[in-house]
C-alpha positions as CSV (number, residue, x, y, z in Angstrom):
1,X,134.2,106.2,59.7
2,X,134.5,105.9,63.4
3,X,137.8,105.1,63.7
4,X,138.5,109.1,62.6
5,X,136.5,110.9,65.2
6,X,135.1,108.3,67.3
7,X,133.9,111.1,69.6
8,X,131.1,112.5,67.7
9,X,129.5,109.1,67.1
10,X,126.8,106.8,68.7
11,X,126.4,103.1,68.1
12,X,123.0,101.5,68.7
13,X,122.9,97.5,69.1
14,X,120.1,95.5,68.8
15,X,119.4,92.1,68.4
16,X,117.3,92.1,65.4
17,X,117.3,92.9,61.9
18,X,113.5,94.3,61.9
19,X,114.7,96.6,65.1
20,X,117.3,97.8,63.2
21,X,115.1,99.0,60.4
22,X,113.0,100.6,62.8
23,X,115.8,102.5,64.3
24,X,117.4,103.3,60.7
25,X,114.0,104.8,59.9
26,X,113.7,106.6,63.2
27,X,116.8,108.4,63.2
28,X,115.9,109.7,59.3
29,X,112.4,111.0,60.2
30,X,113.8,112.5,63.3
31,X,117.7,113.3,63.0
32,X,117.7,114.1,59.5
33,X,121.4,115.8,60.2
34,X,122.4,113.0,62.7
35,X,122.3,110.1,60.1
36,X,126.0,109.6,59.5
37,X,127.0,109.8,63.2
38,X,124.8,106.9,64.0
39,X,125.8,103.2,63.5
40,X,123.1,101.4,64.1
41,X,123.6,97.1,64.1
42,X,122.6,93.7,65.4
43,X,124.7,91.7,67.5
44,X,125.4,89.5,64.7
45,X,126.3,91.8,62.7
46,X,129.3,93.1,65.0
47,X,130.5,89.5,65.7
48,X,130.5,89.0,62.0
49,X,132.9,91.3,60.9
50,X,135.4,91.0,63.6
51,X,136.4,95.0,64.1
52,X,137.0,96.8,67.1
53,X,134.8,99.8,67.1
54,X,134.9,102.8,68.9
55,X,132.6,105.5,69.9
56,X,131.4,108.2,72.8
57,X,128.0,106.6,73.6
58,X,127.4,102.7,73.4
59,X,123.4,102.3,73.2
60,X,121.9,99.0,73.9
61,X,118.3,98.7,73.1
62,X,116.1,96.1,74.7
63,X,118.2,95.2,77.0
64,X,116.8,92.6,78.7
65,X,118.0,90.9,75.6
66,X,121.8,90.9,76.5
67,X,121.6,89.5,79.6
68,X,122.9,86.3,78.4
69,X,126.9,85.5,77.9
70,X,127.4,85.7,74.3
71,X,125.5,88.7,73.6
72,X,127.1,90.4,76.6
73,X,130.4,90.3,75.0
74,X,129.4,93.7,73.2
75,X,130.8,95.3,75.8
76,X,132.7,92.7,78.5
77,X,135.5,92.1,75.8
78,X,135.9,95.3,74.6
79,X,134.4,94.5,70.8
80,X,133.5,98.0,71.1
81,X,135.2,100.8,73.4
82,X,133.0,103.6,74.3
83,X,132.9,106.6,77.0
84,X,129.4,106.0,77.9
85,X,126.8,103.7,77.7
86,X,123.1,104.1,77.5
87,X,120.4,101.2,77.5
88,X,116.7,101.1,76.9
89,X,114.2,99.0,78.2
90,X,110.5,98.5,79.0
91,X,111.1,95.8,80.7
92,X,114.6,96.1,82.4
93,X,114.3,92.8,85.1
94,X,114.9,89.7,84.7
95,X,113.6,86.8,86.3
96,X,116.8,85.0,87.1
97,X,118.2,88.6,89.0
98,X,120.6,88.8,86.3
99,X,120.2,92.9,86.2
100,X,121.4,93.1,89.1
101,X,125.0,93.5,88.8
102,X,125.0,95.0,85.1
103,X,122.5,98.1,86.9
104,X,125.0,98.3,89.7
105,X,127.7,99.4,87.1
106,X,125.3,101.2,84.7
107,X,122.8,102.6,86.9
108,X,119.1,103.5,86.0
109,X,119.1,107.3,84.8
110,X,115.3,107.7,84.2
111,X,112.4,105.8,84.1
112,X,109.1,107.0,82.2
113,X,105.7,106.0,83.7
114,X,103.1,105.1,81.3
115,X,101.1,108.0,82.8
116,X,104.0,110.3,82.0
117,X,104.2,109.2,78.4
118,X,100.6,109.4,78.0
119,X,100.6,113.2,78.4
120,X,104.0,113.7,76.3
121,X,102.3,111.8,74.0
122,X,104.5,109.2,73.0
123,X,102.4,106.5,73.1
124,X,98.4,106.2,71.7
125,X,95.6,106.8,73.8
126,X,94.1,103.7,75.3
127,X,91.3,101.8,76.9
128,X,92.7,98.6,78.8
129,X,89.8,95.9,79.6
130,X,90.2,92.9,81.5
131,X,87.4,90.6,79.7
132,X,86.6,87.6,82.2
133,X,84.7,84.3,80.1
134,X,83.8,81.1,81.6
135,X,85.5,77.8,80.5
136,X,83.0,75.7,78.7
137,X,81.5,72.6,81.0
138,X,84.2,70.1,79.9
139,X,87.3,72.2,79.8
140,X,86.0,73.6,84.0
141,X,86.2,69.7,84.7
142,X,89.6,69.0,83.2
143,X,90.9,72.0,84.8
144,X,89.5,70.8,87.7
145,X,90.7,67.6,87.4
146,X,94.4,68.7,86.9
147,X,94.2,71.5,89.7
148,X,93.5,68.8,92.2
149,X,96.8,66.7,91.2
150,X,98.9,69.8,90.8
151,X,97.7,70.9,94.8
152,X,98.3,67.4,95.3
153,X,101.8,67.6,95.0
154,X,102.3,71.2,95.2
155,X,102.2,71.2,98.4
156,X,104.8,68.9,98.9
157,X,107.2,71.5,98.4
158,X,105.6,74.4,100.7
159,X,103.1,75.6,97.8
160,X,107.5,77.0,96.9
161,X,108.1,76.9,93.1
162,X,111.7,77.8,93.5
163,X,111.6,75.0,95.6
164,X,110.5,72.9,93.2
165,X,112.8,74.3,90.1
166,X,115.7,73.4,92.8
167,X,115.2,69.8,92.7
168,X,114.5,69.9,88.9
169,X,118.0,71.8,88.4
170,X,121.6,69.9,88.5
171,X,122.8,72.7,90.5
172,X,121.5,75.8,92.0
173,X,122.3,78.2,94.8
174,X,120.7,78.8,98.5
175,X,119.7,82.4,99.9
176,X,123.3,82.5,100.7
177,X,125.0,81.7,97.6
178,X,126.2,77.8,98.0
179,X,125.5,75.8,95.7
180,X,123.4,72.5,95.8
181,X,122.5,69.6,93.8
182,X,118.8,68.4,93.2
183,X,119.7,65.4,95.2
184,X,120.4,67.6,98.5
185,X,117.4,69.6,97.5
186,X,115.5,67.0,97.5
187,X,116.9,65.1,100.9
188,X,116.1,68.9,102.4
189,X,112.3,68.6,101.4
190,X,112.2,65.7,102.6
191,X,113.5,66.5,106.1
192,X,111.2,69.4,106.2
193,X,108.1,66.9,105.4
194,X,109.2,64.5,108.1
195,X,109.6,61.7,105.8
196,X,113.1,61.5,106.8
197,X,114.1,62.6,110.6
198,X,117.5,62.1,110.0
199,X,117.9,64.9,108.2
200,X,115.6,67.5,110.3
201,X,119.1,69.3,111.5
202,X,120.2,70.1,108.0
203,X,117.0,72.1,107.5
204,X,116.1,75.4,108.0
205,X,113.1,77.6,106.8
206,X,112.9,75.1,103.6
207,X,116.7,75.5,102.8
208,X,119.3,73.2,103.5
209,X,122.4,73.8,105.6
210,X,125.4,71.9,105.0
211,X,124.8,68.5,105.7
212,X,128.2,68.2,107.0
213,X,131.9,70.0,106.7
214,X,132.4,66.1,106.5
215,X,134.7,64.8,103.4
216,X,132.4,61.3,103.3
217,X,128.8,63.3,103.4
218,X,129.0,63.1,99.2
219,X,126.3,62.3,96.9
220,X,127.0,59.1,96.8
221,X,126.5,58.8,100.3
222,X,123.1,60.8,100.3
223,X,121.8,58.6,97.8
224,X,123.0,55.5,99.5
225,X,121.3,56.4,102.7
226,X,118.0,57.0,101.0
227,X,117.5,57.7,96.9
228,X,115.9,61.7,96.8
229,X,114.5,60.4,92.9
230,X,111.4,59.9,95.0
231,X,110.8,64.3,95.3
232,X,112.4,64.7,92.2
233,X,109.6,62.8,90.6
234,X,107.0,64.4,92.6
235,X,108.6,67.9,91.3
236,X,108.4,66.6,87.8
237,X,104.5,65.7,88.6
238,X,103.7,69.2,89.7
239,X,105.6,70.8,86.3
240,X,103.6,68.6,84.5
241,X,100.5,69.7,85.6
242,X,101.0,72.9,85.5
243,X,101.6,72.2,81.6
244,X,98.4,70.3,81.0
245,X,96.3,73.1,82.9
246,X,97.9,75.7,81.2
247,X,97.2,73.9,77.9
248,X,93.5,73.8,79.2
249,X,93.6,77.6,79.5
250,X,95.4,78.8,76.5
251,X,93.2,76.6,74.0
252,X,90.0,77.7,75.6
253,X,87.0,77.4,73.2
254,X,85.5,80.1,74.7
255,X,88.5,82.7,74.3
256,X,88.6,81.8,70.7
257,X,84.7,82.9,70.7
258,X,85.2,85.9,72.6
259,X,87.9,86.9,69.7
260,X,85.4,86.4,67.5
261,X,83.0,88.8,69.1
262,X,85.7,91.3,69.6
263,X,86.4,91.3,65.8
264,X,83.2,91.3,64.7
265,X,82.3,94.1,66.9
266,X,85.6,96.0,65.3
267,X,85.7,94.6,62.0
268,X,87.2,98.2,60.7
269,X,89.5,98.8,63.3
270,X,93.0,97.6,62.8
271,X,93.7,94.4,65.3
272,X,96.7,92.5,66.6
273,X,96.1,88.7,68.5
274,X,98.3,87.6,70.9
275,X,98.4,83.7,71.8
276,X,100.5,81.3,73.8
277,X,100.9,78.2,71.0
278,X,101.1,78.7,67.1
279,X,98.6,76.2,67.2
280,X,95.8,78.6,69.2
281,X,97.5,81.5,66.6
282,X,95.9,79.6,63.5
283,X,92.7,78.6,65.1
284,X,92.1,82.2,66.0
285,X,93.1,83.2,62.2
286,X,90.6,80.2,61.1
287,X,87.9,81.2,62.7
288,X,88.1,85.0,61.1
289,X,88.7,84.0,57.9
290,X,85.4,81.4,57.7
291,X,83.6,84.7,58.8
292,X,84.6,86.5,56.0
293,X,87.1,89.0,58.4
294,X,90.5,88.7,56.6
295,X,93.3,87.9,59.1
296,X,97.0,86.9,58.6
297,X,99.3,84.4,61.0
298,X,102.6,85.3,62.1
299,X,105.0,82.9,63.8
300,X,108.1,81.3,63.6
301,X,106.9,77.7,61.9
302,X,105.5,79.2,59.0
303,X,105.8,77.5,56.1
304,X,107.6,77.7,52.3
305,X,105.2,77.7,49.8
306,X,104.3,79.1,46.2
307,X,102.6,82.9,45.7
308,X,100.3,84.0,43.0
309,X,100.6,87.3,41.7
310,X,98.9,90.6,42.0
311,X,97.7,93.0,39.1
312,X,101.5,94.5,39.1
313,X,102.7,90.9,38.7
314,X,104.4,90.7,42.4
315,X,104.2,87.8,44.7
316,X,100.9,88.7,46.7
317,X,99.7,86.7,49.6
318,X,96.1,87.8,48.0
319,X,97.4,87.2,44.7
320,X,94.9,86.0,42.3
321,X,96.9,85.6,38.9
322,X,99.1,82.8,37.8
323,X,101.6,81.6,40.3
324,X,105.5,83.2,40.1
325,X,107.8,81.2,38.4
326,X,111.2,80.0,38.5
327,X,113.4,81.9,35.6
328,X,115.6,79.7,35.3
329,X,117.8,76.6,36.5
330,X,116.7,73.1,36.5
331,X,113.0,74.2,37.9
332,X,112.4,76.6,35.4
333,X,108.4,77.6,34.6
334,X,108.1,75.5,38.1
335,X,106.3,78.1,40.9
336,X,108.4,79.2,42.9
337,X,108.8,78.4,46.6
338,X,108.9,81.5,48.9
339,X,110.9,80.6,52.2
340,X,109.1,81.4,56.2
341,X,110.9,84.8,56.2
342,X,109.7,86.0,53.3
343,X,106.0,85.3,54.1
344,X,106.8,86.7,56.9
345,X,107.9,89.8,56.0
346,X,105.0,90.1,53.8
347,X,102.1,89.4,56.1
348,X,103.7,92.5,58.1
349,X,104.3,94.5,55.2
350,X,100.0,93.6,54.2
351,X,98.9,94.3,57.6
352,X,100.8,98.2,57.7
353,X,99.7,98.7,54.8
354,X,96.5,98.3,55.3
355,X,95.5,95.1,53.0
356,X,94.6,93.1,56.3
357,X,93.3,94.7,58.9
358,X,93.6,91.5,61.6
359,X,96.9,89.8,62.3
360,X,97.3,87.1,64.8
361,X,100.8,85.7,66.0
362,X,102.2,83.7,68.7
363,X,104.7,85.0,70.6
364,X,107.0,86.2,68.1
365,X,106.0,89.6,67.3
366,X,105.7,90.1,71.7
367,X,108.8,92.4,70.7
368,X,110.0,94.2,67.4
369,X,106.7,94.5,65.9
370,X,106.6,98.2,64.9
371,X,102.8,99.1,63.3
372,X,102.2,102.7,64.2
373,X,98.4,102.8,63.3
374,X,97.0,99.4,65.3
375,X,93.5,100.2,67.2
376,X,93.0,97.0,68.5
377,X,95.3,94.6,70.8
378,X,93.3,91.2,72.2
379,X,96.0,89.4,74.2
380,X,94.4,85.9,74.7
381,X,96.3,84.1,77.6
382,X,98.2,85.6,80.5
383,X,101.4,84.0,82.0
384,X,103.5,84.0,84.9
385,X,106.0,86.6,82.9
386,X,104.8,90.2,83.5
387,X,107.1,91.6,80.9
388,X,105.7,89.6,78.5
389,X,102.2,91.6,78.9
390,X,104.0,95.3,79.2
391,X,105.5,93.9,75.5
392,X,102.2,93.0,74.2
393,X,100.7,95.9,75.5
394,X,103.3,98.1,74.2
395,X,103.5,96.9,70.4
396,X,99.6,98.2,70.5
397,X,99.8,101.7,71.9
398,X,102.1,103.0,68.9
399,X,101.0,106.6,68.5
400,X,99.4,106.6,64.8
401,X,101.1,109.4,62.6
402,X,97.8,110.3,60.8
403,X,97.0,112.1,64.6
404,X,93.9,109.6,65.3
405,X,92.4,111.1,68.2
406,X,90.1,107.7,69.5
407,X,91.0,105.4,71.7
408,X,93.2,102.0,70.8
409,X,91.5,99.5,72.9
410,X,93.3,96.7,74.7
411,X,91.5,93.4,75.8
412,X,93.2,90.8,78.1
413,X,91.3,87.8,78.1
414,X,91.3,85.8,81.0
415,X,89.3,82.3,82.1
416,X,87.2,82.7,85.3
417,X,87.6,81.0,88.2
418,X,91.6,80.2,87.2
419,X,95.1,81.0,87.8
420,X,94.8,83.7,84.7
421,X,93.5,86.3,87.1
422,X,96.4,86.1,89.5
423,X,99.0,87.0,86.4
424,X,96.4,89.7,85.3
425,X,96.7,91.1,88.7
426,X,100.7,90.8,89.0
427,X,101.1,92.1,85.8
428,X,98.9,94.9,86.3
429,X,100.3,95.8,89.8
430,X,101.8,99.5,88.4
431,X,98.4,99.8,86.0
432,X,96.6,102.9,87.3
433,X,93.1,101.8,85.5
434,X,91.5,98.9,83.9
435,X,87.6,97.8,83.1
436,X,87.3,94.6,84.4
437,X,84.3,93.3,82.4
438,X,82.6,90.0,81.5
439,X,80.7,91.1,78.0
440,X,82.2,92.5,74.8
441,X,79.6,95.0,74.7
442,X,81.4,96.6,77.3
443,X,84.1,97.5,75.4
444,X,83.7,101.1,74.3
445,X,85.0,105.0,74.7
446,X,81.6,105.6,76.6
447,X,80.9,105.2,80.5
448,X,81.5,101.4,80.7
449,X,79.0,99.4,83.4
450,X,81.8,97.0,84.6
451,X,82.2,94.3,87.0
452,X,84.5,96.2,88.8
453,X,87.0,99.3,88.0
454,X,89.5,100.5,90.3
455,X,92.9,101.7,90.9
456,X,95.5,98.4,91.4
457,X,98.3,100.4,93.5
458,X,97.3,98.5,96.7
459,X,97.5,95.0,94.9
């Protein structure tokens, strides 16, 4: 089809099957007479089939996921030849800088402000809280505990985490582009700590010069002159304390209770969980459920196992007849196992429907997840990542097609007294307003008394 008049056709990549649905499903509600000049496919799919396509626009949807080699190969070897190319994004950087030279060949043609889309209308009305709760007694003393090591040996390294990541890396570039091993890395910090004087000349500002446009200044000689394993270990020490105080905050006692309030508060209103670990993601679901609020997991461990049916005798996650059977083969009358995916895609399908009104995942639903009429998203741990929260934020502020006027709430729950509030803030740095609030009774459309609520430009 494209091969004839390759002009009048658009092809839209993605990386998932569920985005491709969406976009299938798009283009019919809203191009009714554009359907057949749209191709719409996954990465996987174009690989697959091995044919060189052609077409006048190229559109690449999230594309913060085709940053990496492979999936670049869309377009760097030619599997498809197009006049122009168009990409989407709501969160176009990436960490590692790796926009950078992709933007300075397909430069940014508009951006829309939250602000801006919020009077077009293309994204729900919304209330965003910041809900503050205090660690319980014993998890305030581990933290603690583990904050004290992690300065400890933080501050080996110039409070610098890219310092750190240097000497954890085999290889890995300086402000100027050379490349260094962790071993120099490591002989720089410690040149810059005066542990070793000898090397004092190498360093500047943190980073280290060539040791010397010497052939014998190798490795091997670095290491023979003093072994740099010493930093590397303390580097190691300060990853590993950042994991167990992270742990400490993402499995908080009292954010599971606060999600409780929330949803008991909201019981009606249709709500979406984020959490850091699978493992918080079913605790969360546990504790709903023993309160009589029906809620769903969604994540990428879950597991086979049998469904009863429903009153139309279809596998039902709230089945309550016999179990479905095997047909046939050497099984037969057996129940039937039902694989990850296809739990999966039914917990979705039961929560847009409207059969369960509370769904919590881990992070796999922080992109793709596509429920227009969700009132409620409670994001229960911040990170580092800032896209990760403009994801979470946006899979909740889907504009409902029944024209619900309220307000969908958002809820970012953060410990007190912890590195949580420093992501909030980062992540919130282009957020015009927030409620920053320490009770769920503060949650609400009315005036709201909170802690503090102000505009975060100047952050």
């Amino acid at each position: 089809m494209l091969e004839k008049n390759h002009l009048n056709y658009f092809i839209v990549v993605i990386h998932t099957k569920a985005l491709k649905d969406q976009w299938q499903e798009r283009i019919k509600r809203y191009l009714p007479e554009w359907v057949d000049r749209f191709n719409v496919d996954t990465v996987q799919g174009i690989y697959t089939r091995k044919v060189k396509l052609e077409c006048s626009c190229l559109i690449i949807d999230e594309l913060d996921e085709f940053f990496g080699q492979e999936r670049r190969k869309v377009w760097d070897e030619g599997y498809i030849q197009f006049k122009f190319l168009l990409w989407l994004s709501a969160t176009p950087e990436d960490k590692l800088g790796r926009h950078k030279a992709f933007m300075e060949k397909y430069p940014l043609l508009d951006e829309v402000s939250v602000q801006e889309a919020l009077l077009k209308g293309w994204i729900a009305r919304y209330r965003e809280f910041n809900l503050g709760v205090e660690l319980t007694p014993e998890e305030k003393q581990a933290y603690d505990d583990v904050n004290i090591l992690f300065l400890k040996n933080f501050a080996k390294f110039d409070n610098n985490f890219d310092m750190v990541n240097r000497c954890l890396h085999k290889t890995s570039p300086d402000k100027d582009g050379r490349i260094w091993t962790a071993y120099q890395w490591a002989c720089a910090v410690a040149a810059k700590n005066g542990w070793r004087p000898e090397y004092s000349d190498h360093v500047k500002n943190g980073f280290p010069k060539m040791f010397s446009e010497r052939e014998k200044d190798t490795i091997e000689d670095i290491v023979a002159n003093w072994n740099p394993g010493t930093v590397i270990g303390y580097a190691k020490n300060v990853m590993q304390y950042v994991r167990e105080r992270t742990m400490i905050i993402y499995n908080s006692k009292a954010k599971r209770e606060a999600v409780l309030a929330i949803c008991k508060k909201f019981p009606d209103r249709k709500t979406i969980m984020f959490s850091q670990s699978i493992a918080f993601a079913e605790e969360v679901a546990r504790d709903l459920n023993n309160e009589g609020i029906r809620c769903l997991t969604y994540h990428s461990k879950i597991e086979s196992r049998p469904l009863r049916k429903n009153a139309k005798g279809e596998p039902d996650l709230f089945g309550e007849g016999d179990y479905v059977r095997n047909k046939g083969g050497q099984k037969k009358g057996e129940p039937k196992i039902f694989s990850g995916k296809v739990i999966r895609d039914l917990v979705i399908e039961a929560v847009a429907e409207g059969r369960c009104k509370h769904l919590s995942s881990g992070s796999a639903l922080d992109k793709g997840l596509d429920i227009e009429d969700i009132e409620l998203g409670i994001v229960t741990s911040m990170t580092h990542n800032p896209n990760q929260y403009v994801q979470r934020r946006g899979r909740t502020t889907r504009v409902n097609p029944n024209g619900d006027p309220s307000f969908v709430y958002v809820v970012n729950i953060y410990a007190l007294g912890t590195n949580e509030l420093g992501f909030l803030k980062s992540a919130q740095k282009d957020t015009q307003y927030v409620f920053w609030i320490t009770s769920v009774d503060q949650i609400t459309d009315g005036l709201v008394e909170s802690s503090d609520t102000f505009s975060l430009d100047d952050l």
